[in-house]
C-alpha positions as CSV (number, residue, x, y, z in Angstrom):
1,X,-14.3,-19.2,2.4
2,X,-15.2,-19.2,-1.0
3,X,-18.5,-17.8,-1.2
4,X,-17.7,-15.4,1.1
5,X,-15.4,-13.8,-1.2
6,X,-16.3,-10.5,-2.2
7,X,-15.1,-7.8,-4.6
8,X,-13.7,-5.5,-1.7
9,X,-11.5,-8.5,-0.7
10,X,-10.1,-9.1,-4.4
11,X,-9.5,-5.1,-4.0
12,X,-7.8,-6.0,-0.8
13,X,-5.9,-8.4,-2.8
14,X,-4.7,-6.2,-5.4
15,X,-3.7,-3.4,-2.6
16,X,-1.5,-6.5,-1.1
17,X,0.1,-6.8,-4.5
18,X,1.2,-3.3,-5.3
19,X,3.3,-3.2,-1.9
20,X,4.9,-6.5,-2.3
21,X,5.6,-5.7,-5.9
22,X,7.1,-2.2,-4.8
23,X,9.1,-4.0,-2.4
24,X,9.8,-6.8,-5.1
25,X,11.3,-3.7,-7.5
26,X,13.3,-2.1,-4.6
27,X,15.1,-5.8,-3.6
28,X,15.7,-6.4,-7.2
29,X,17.3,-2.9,-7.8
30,X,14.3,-2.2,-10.6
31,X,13.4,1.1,-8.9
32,X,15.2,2.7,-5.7
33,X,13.4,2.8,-2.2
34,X,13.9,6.7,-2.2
35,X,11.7,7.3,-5.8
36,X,8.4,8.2,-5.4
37,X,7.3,5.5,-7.8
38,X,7.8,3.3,-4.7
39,X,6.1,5.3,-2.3
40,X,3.3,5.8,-4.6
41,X,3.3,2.1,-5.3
42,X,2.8,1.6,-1.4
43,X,0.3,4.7,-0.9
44,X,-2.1,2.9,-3.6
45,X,-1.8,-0.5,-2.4
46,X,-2.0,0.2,1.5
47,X,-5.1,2.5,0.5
48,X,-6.9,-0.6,-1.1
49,X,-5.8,-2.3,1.8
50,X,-7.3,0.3,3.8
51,X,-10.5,0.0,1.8
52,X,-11.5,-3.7,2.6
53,X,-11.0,-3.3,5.7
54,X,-14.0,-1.1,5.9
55,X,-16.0,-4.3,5.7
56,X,-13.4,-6.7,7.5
57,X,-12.3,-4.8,10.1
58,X,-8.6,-5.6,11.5
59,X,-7.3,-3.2,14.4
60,X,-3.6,-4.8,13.8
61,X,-3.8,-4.5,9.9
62,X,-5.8,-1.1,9.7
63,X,-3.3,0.5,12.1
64,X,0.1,-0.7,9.8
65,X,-1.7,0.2,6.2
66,X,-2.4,3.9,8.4
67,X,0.9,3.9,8.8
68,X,1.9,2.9,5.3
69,X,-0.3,5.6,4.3
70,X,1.4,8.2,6.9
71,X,4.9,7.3,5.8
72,X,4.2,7.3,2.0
73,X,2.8,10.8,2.2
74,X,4.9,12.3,3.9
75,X,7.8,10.8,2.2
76,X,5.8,12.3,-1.3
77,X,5.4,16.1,0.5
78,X,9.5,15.2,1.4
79,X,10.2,14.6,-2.5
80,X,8.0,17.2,-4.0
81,X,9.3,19.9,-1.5
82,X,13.1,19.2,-2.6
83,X,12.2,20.0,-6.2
């Protein structure tokens, strides 16, 4: 497993990280699920998910970080619209 690790899976790892620490902040009551800090948080991370699956392709997981991506989005448009 080792020497098939590869820099697009440490960026894979590091997308995995910013939505489990986004989630991490909104459990903790550190940030609130509604600010788009979190769903920036998960846009980035689910994006760097996104991107190492380009080269370790995962219908299940490529389908939920599209939908991370979807749902961040839109919740950003949602934010930026009520200012």
């Amino acid at each position: 497993m080792i020497k098939d690790f590869a820099l697009y899976d440490a960026i894979g790892i590091v997308g995995s990280l910013f939505i489990a620490g986004a989630y991490l902040a909104v459990t903790r009551k550190w940030l609130a699920g509604d600010q788009p800090t979190f769903q920036a948080l998960n846009l980035i991370g689910a994006a760097l998910i996104l991107f190492s699956l380009w080269y370790r392709p995962n219908a299940g997981a490529i389908l939920i970080e599209v939908l991370w991506i979807i749902i961040a989005i839109t919740s950003l448009i949602g934010h930026w619209r009520k200012r």
